[in-house]
C-alpha positions as CSV (number, residue, x, y, z in Angstrom):
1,X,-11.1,12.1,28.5
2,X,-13.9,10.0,26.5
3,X,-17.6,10.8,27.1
4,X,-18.4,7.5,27.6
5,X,-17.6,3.7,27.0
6,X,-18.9,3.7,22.8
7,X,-16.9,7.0,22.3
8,X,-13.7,4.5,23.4
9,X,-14.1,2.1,21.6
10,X,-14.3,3.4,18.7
11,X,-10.9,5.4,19.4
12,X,-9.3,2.0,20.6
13,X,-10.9,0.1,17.0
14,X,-9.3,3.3,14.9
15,X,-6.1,2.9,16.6
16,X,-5.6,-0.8,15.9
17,X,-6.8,-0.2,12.5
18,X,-4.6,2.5,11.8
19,X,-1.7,0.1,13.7
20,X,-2.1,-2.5,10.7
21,X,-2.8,-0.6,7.8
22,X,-6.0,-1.2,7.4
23,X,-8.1,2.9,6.4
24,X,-10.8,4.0,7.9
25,X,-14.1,4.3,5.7
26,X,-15.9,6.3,7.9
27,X,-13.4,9.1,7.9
28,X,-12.9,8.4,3.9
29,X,-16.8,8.7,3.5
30,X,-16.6,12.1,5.9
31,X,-13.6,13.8,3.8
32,X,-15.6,13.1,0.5
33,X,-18.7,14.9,1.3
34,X,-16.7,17.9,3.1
35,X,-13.7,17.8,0.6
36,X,-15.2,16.7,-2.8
37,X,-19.3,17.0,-2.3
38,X,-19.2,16.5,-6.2
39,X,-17.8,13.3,-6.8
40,X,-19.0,9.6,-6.4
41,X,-18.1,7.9,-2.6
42,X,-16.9,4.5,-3.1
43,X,-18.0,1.0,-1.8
44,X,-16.7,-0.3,0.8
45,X,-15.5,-2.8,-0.9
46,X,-14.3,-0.4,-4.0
47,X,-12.2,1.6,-1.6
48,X,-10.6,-1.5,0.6
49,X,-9.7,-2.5,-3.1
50,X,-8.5,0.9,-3.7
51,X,-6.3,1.4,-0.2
52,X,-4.5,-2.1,-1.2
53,X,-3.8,-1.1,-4.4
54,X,-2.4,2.1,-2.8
55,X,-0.6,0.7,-0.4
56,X,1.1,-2.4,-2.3
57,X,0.8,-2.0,-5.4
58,X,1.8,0.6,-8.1
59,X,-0.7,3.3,-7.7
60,X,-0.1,6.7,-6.1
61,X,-2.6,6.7,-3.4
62,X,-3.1,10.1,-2.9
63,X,-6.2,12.1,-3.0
64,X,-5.5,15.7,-2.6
């Protein structure tokens, strides 16, 4: 199933991350410049602020 040992572990770090709520920047970063080429990508640290807001506080969260 995985190519090699890297390839799972990043599938297993995903997982868990997607377990506790926490997003993925990587795949944020990689819908941005597919999806929306002409706006800004966040910081790290602007979209873990972002994704918190989102997910417990009032914002909508939603992109598309």
């Amino acid at each position: 199933m995985f190519t090699d040992l890297r390839q799972a572990g990043r599938y297993l770090g995903q997982a868990m991350r997607l377990m506790v709520g926490l997003p993925d920047y990587d795949v944020y970063v990689s819908h941005m410049q597919a999806t929306h080429p002409d706006r800004p990508v966040m910081t790290y640290e602007e979209f873990f602020r972002e994704r918190q807001e989102a997910r417990y506080g009032s914002g909508a969260g939603k992109c598309c």
